[in-house]
N, C-alpha and C positions, 0 to 999 in steps of 0.2 A: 807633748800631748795636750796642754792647758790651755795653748795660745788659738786654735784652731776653734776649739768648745767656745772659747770667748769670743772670739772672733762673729762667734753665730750669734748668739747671747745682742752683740752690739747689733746688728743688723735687724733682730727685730725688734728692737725697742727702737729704731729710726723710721722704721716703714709708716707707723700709722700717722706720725707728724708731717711725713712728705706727703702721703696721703690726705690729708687733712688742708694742707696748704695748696693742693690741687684742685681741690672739691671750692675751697674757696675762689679761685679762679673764677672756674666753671659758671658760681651761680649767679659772679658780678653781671654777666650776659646773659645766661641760658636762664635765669632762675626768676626773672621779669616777666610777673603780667602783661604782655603789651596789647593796648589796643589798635588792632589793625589798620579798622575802617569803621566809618561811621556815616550811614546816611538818612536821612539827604543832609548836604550843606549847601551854602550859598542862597539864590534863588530859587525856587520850585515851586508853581504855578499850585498844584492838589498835590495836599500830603495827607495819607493818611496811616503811616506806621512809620516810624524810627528804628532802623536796626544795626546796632552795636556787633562789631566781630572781634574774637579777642584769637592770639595765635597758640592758646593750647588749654586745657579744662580749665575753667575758672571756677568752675562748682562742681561737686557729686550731681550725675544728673538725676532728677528725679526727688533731690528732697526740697520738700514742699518749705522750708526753711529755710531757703540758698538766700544769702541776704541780695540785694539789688548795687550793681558796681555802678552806676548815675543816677542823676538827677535830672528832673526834667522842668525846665521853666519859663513859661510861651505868658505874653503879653498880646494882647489885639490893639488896633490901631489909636484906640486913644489910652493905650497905657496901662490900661487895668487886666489885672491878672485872670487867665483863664481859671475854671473854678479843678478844681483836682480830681475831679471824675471824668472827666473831657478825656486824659489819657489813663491807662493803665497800662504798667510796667512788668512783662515775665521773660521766666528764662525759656529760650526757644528751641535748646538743646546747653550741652555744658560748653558750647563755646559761642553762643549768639543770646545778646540780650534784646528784646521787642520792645519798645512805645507803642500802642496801638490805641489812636482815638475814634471817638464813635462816629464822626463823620468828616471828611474832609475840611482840613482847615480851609476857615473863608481868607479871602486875600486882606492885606495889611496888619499880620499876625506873627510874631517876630519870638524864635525861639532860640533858648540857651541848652545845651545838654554838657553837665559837669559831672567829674568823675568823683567819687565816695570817695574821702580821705582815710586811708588805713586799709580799703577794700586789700586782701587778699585770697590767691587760692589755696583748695585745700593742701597741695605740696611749699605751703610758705611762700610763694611768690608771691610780689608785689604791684599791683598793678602801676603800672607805666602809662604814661596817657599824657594830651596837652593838655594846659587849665581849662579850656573850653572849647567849646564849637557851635555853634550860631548857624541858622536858617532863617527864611524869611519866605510868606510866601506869596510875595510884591504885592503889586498896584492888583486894582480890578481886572479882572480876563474875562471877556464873553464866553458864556457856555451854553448858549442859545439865542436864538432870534427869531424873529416875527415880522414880518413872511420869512418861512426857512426858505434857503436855496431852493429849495430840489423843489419847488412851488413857485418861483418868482421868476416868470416870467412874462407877467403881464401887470405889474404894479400900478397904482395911479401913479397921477401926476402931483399930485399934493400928499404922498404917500407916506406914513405913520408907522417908524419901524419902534417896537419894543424888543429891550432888551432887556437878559435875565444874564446880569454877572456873577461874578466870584466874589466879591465884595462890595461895599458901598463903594461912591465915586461920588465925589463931590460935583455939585453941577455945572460951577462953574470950570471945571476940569474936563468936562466933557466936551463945553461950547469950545474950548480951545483947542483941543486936539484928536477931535472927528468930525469930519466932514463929507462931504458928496464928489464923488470925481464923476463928469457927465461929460458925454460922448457928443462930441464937439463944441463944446464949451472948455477953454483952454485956460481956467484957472479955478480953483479949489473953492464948491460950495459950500457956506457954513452950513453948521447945522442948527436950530434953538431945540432948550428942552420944553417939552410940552407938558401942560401941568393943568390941573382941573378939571370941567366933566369931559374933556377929548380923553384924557389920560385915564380916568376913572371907566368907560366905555371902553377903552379898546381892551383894557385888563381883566372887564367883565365878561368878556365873549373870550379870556383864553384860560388856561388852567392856574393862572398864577393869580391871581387875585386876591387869595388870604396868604398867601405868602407875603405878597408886596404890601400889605396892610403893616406887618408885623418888621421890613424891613424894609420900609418905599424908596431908599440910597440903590437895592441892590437891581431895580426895576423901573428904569430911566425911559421913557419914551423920547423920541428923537424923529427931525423932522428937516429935510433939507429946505434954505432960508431962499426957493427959488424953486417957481413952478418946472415940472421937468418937462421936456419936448417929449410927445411920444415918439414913440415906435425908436427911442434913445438905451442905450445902455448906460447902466449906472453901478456904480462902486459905492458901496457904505464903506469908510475907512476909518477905521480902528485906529486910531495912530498911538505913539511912544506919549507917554506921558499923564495917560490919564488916572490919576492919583485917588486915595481913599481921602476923607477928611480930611489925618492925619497927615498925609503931605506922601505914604508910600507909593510909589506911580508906578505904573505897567511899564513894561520893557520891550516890548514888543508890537510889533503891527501887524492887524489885520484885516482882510478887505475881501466884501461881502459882494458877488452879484446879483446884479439885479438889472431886469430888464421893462421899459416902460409900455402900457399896451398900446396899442394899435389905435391911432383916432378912428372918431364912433362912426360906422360906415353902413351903410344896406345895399345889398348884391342882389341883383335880379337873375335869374337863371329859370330856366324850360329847356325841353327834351328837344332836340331836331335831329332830322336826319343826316344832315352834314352840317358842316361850319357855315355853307351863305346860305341854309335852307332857313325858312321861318319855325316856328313854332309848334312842334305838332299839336293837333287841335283835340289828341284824346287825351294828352299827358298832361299833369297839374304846371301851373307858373307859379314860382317860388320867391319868395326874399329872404336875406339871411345875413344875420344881423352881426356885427362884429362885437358886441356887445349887449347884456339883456337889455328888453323890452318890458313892460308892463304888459299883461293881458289886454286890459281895459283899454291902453292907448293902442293894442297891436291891432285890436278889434274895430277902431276905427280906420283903419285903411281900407281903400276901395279901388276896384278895378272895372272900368266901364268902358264898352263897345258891344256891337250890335244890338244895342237899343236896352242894353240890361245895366245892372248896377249890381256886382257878386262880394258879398263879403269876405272875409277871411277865412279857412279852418284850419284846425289847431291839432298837433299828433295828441292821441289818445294819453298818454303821461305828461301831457303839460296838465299845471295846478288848473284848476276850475276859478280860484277864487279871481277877483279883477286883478292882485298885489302880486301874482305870478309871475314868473317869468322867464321870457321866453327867448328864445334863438334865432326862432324865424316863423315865418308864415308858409301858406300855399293857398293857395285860388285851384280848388280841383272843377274837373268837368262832373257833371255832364258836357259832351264834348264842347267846348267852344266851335263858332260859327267858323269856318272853312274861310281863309284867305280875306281875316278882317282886322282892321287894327283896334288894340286893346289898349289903354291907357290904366297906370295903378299909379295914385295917388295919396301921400301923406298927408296926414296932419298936420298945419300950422307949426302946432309946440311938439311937436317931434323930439322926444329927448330917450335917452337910455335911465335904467336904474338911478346912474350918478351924477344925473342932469346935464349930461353933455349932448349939445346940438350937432348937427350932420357935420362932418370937415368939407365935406363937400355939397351946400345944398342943393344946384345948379343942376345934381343931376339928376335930382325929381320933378313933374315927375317922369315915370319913364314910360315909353312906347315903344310896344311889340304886336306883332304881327304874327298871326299864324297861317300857316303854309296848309297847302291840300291835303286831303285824307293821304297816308301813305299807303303802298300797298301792300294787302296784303291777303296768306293764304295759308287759312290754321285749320285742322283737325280740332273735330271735339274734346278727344283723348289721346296722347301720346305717351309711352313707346304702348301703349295696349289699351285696347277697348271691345265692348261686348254690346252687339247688335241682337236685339230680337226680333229672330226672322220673321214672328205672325205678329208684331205688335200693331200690322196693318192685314188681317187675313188679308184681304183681297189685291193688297199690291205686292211692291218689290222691295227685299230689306233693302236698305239705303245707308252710304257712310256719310254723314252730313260732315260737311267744309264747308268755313265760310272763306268768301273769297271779294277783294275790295281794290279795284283797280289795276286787277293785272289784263292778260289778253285775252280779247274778246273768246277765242278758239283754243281752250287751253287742251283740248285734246288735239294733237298732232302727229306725224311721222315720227317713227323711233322716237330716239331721246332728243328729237329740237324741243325748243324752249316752247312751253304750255304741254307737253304729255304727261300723262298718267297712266305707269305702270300697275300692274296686280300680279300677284306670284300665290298661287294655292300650293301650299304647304303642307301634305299629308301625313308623313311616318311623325311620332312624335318626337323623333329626332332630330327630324329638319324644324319644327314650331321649334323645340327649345334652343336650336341652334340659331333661327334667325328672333328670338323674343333674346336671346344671349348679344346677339349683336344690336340690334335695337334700341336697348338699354346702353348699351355703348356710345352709340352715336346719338345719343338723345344727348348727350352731353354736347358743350359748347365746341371742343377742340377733342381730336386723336390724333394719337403718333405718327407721321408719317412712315414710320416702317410698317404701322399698322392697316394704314389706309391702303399702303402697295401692297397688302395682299387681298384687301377685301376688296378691290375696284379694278374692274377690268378697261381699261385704259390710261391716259395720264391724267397724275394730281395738278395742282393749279398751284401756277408758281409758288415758290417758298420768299413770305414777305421778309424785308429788313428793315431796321432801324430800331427807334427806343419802345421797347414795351412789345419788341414783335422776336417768337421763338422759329426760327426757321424750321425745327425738328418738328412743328404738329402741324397740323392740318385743319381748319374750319371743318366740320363735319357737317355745317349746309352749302358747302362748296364741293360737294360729291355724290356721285350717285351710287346707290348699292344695287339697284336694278341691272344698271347696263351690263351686256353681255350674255344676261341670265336667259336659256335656252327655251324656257318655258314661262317666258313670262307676254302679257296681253295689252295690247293695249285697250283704254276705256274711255269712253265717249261721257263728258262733264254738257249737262244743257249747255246749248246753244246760244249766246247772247247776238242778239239782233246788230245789224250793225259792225262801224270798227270802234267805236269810244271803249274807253277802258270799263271793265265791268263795274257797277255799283256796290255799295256794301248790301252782300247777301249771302244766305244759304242754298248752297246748290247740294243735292243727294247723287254720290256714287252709288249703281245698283252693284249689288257684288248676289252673287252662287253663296250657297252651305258654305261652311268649314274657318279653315285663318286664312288671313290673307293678308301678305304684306303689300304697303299701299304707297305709292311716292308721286309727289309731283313736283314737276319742272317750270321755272316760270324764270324765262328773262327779264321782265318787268320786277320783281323781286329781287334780282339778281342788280340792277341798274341799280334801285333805288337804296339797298340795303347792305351789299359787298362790297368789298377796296378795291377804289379802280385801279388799284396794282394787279389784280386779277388778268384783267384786261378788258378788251370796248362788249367782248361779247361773252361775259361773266354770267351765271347762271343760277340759281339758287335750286334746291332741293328741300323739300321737307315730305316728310315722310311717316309713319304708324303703323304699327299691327292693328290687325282687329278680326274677332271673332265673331262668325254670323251665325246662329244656334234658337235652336228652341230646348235644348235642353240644359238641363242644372245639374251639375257633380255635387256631391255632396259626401266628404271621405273623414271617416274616423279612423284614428292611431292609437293601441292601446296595446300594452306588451304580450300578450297570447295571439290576437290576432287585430283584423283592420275590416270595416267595411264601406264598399263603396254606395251611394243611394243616387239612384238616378230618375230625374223629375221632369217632368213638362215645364217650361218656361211663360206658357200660355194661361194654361191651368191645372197647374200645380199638379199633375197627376202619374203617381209612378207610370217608369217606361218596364216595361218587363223585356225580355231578351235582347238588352243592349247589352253586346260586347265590350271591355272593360278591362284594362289593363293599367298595372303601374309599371313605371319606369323610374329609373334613379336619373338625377341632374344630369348626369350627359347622356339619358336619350336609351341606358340599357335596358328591356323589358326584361324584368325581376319577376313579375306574375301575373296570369289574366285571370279573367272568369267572365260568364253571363248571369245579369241581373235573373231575378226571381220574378215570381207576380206583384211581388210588393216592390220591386222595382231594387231590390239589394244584393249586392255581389259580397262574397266574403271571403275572405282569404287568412291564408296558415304561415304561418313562416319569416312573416317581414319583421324584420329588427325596428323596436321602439325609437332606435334612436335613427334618426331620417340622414341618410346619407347627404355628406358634406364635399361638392365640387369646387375647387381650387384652379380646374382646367375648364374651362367649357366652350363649346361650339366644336372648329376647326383652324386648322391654320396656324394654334399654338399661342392663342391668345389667354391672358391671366384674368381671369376675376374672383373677385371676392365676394361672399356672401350669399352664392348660391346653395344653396340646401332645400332639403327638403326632397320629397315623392312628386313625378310627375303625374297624376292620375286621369285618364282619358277615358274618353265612354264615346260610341259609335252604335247609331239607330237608325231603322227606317221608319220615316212617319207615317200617318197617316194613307198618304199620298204614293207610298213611295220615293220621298225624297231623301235622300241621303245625310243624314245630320251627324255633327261631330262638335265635342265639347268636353272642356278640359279644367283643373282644375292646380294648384299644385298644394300641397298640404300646409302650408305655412303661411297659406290666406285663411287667417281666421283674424284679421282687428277687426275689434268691438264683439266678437264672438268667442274670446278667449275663453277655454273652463276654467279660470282662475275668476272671471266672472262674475260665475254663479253657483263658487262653492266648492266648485265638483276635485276633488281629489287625482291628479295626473301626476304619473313619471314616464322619463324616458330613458330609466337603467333596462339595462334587459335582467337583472337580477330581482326576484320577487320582494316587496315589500313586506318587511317585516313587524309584525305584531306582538312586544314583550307588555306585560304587566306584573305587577306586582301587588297582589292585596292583603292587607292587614288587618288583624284581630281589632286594633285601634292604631294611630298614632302621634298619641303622645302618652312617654312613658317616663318611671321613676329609675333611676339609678336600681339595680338589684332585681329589675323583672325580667319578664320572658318576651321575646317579639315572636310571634307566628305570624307566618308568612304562605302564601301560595301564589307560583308563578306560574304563569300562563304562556306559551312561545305556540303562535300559529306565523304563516304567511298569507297574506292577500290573495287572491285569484279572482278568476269573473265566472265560476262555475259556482251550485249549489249557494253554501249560504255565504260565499265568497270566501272564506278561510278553508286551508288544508294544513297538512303535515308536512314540517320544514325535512329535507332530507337531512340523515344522520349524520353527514359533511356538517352541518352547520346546527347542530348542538351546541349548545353553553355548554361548559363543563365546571364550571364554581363561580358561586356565589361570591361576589366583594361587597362590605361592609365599609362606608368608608367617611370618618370624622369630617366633615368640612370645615376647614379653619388651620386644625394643626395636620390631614391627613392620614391620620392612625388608620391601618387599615385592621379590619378583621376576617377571614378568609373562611369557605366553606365548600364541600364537593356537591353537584346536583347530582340528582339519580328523577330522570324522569317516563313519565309513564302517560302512554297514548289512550286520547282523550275521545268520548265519543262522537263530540264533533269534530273530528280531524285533527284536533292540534295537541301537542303537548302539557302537561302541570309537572308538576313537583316543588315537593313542601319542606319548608324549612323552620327553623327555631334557632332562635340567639338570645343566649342568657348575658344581660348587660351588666358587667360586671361592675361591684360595686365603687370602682373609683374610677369609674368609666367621665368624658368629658362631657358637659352640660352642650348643648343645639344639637344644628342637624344634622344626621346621618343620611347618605346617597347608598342606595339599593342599587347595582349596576351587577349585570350577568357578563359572563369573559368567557373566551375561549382560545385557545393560542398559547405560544410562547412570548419571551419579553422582548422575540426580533421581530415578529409577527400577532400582534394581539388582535381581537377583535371585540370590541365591548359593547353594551348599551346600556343605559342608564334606566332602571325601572321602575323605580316610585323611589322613596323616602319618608323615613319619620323624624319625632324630634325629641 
């Protein structure tokens, strides 16, 4: 019975020593601080923090007492010890310890990080670690330059680069290994350093100049030992080796582009009709300089022929003073003489800003020739204009064109070259439909899908090559007329003779109303379209224009709109003109007939002016058409039939923003809250009385009414500005005798209420739907 009892008795007084001899095991491995990792080591160009990793808690995180497991110890290039504020040492969590200094180390800076003898954790481990670890953060590295890249590519030729390193560099470390690599030049150009007032100058004009005072090593100006060839590429090379003082040297290369400018050149150019034509004789002769000019010198160049001597002129933002400078010149007309030669000649000392003479002088100076008037055939106003039918009681309105070397008989058969079509456009839906297209084609090009539906017959070939889109179409290589069932032809004066017309104004007579207007000229067509068209190429230009004695005149306002209709002659209302509006594609929305006072009025039209996306026919897109078309229709005097139109969104220079005047285009009535107070400004502990006022706008009586009971406030917010606090109140209001609403309030400010200002703002709604306004405030 004894031997069993004892038996147990021995077993446990053996366990805690096997125990114990286990635990020892365990902590020869496990029970070691060790340091993981530690960076940076070796070489590293910018440091600016140290971070130690240790592989399990090395400290309680968070006490402010956790001793420090390294040391940290940086010398700069010539040996002497960084001062001890430079870094500062914490823990970054309980398994990461930081060095963080306050600015990037400069290069040739050489650091020691040792671990604290005896450091351990708070479970008794010991740190484990190697005797040191060593950084460095080499030779000098460029960390900017002058000219940057992204700016160099037209450098001089005797070109002065500065550089801002990482460190000092000694100089004679530089002339050894950086140099110039130049585009076809097949062997390495030095560089010298440049020193004194080049060097003091070019650091005055950049941002480094009290810097480089205070470390002139780390701001080296540098110069290749050999004029560069223009218009060459060039390499600034960084190279392996360029050392601080102390002997630490870069490790690495690097290389800078740069490209040299263009020798100094003057270009002559003017406008021609084609490539062998001369000069047109309305358009300016230009030079243009591949590098600036002086004013003063640009001022004397001259350009002489037919018997004259023209100076120079200069765009409107060249400098005024003589030290200006300039790009180019121009010699503008008045027209130059018609098929005469011009000569433009420089100045002797002809140089640019940086005193470089012509690369080419040989080619000054130059001669040019300009060609005959070209021809041509313009409208006064295009895609629309407005003729006043009595601005000549006793004649005929007239569309003035001028017209300058086309054919003698430009009124002809159908559409042969010289006809002149007219199309009277009556419903306001054909005017907007053809001022819709007009505007279209007033542009240089349209789509050839588009052109195939507005032109009754075929487009003109589709050009190729560089710079040409087969998918559009010249829009003065077409006609919009042909086909059209009711259109006339009209007879342009008579020129005497076959010689091509002179430069002049001839008057189309046109009838009341609009009228779209085009004419045909193969003379135009020869002189001024690709003869990929082909030999009998044709040109088209074309215009609206309105012939009228009378004036629209239409007000938009949210209750209603009125139209005022006026004599053009003298100013004198029209009384029973007919009078209608129309929305952007041509729908009539409402008429009426003027009054005596010549004013139509109307009920119902929404403020805000209907927006077309579609307009015309055919399924064509535009944008930006808006607005009410407004039309007016009278008989005058005479009996003659007049018609004049208007569209709502011609008002520049007459906007009511103007002159004051108070406009919207909600259809919801403008609302009018106020808030007035006893005083305000108050103490902690008083009373604020308050009376609020809610009307809306209108154009009846004294312009205010009563808001409907849909759109009552229903409380009052009080509300701190700064922290927010709100304070909250019910309205209870009561109709006012001139139309609009009050109702009175009182807020007792309680005595620990916040100092500034309070926002008065009335609410009504839930918090998925509010509607607020803000109505006075105190303070």
């Amino acid at each position: 019975m004894m031997r069993p009892y004892r038996a147990r008795v021995t077993r446990t007084k053996l366990w805690p020593k096997l125990w114990g001899l286990f635990a020892f095991g365990l902590c020869s491995s496990a029970c070691a601080l060790t340091l993981t990792g530690l960076t940076p080591q070796g070489e590293v160009a910018q440091v600016r923090q140290v971070v130690a990793r240790f592989d399990q808690s090395a400290i309680h995180f968070g006490d402010p007492k956790a001793p420090a497991p390294l040391t940290l110890a940086c010398r700069n290039d010539n040996s002497a010890p960084l001062t001890q504020t430079s870094a500062t040492g914490r823990w970054l969590n309980d398994k990461q310890w930081v060095f963080d200094f306050a600015d990037d180390l400069p290069a040739g800076v050489r650091c020691t990080v040792t671990p604290v003898r005896g450091f351990k954790s708070p479970a008794g481990a010991v740190l484990k670690a190697q005797p040191r670890y060593a950084f460095n953060t080499g030779g000098p590295a460029v960390s900017n330059i002058f000219p940057p890249e992204y700016d160099a590519d037209a450098i001089d030729e005797q070109q002065l680069f500065l550089l801002q390193l990482s460190g000092p560099a000694a100089a004679a470390s530089l002339s050894a290994h950086v140099w110039c690599s130049v585009e076809g030049i097949g062997e390495r150009v030095p560089v010298q350093v440049i020193e004194g007032a080049q060097r003091d100058a070019l650091l005055k004009a950049s941002d480094w100049a009290k810097d480089a005072k205070k470390e002139p090593l780390r701001y080296p100006v540098l110069q290749c030992k050999r004029t560069l060839p223009p218009d060459a590429k060039v390499q600034l090379v960084y190279g392996k080796g360029v050392a601080t003082p102390s002997g630490v040297a870069n490790s690495v290369e690097k290389r800078y582009d740069f490209k040299v400018r263009k020798p100094f050149a003057v270009s002559f150019s003017c406008e021609r009709q084609n490539a062998q034509a001369g000069c047109l004789p309305v358009r300016p002769m230009r030079l243009l300089f591949s590098a600036p000019v002086t004013r003063a010198l640009a001022a004397r160049i001259t350009l002489t022929g037919g018997g004259k001597t023209l100076a120079p002129t200069f765009d409107t933002d060249a400098g005024s003073g003589p030290d200006a400078q300039l790009d180019g010149i121009a010699f503008a007309p008045p027209p130059f003489n018609e098929q005469t030669d011009y000569t433009i000649a420089l100045p002797k000392d002809f140089k640019d800003v940086s005193g470089r003479t012509l690369a080419s002088p040989e080619s000054f100076p130059v001669h040019a020739r300009t060609d005959a008037m070209p021809p041509l055939a313009k409208f006064a106003a295009a895609p629309f204009g407005v003729i006043e039918r009595l601005a000549d009681p006793d004649g005929v309105a007239t569309l003035p064109v001028t017209v300058r070397r086309v054919e003698p008989a430009l009124a002809a058969q159908s559409y042969t070259p010289g006809r002149v079509g007219d199309l009277s456009a009556r419903s306001d839906a054909e005017i907007i439909r053809w001022m819709h297209k007009l505007r279209v084609y007033d542009e240089t090009k349209v789509s050839r899908e588009q052109a195939a539906r507005d032109v009754n017959g075929p487009l003109p070939p589709a050009l190729h090559g560089e710079n040409r889109d087969p998918s559009v179409v010249e829009s003065r290589t077409v006609s919009l007329l042909a086909g059209q069932s009711d259109v006339r032809t009209l007879a342009l004066p008579r020129q005497q003779g076959n010689d091509p017309r002179p430069f002049e104004v001839v008057g189309i007579p046109l009838a009341p109303g609009y009228h779209v207007v085009e004419i045909a000229s193969g003379q135009l067509g020869q002189a001024l379209l690709n003869p990929g068209y082909g030999a009998a190429r044709t040109m088209f230009v074309r215009t609206g224009v309105l012939v009228t004695n009378l004036a629209v005149h239409f007000k938009l306002g949210r209750e209603n709109a009125l139209a005022w209709v006026t004599t053009l002659d003298k100013g004198q209302p029209v009384p029973g003109a007919r009078v209608q509006v129309s929305d952007c594609n041509g729908k009539v929305l409402t008429s009426g007939v003027t009054d005596a006072s010549g004013i139509a009025r109307f009920e119902g039209l929404s403020p805000s002016a209907p927006e077309c996306q579609r307009g015309g026919d055919g399924g064509y897109w535009y944008s930006g058409d808006t607005g009410y078309f407004v039309s007016a229709r009278a008989a005058g005097a005479k009996g003659v039939e007049d018609l004049a139109f208007v569209w709502s969104d011609w008002q520049r220079g007459i906007e009511p923003w103007r002159f004051n005047l108070p406009t919207s285009d909600q259809k919801e009535p403008d609302r009018a809250v106020h808030t007035l107070f006893d005083r305000t400004l108050f103490r902690a502990g008083e009373t604020v009385s308050m009376k609020h006022l809610f009307r809306i706008k209108t154009g009846a009586g004294n312009g205010f009414a009563q808001p409907p009971a849909a759109d009552w406030f229903t409380e009052l917010v009080i509300t701190h500005l700064g922290s927010g606090q709100q304070y909250k109140q019910p309205l209870t209001w009561r109709k006012t005798a001139t139309g609009g609403l009050s109702a009175e309030s009182t807020f007792a400010i309680p005595a620990a209420a916040k100092l500034g200002m309070y926002e008065v703002s009335l609410r009504k709604g839930t918090d998925q739907y509010e509607q607020s306004v803000s109505s006075g405030s105190f303070r």
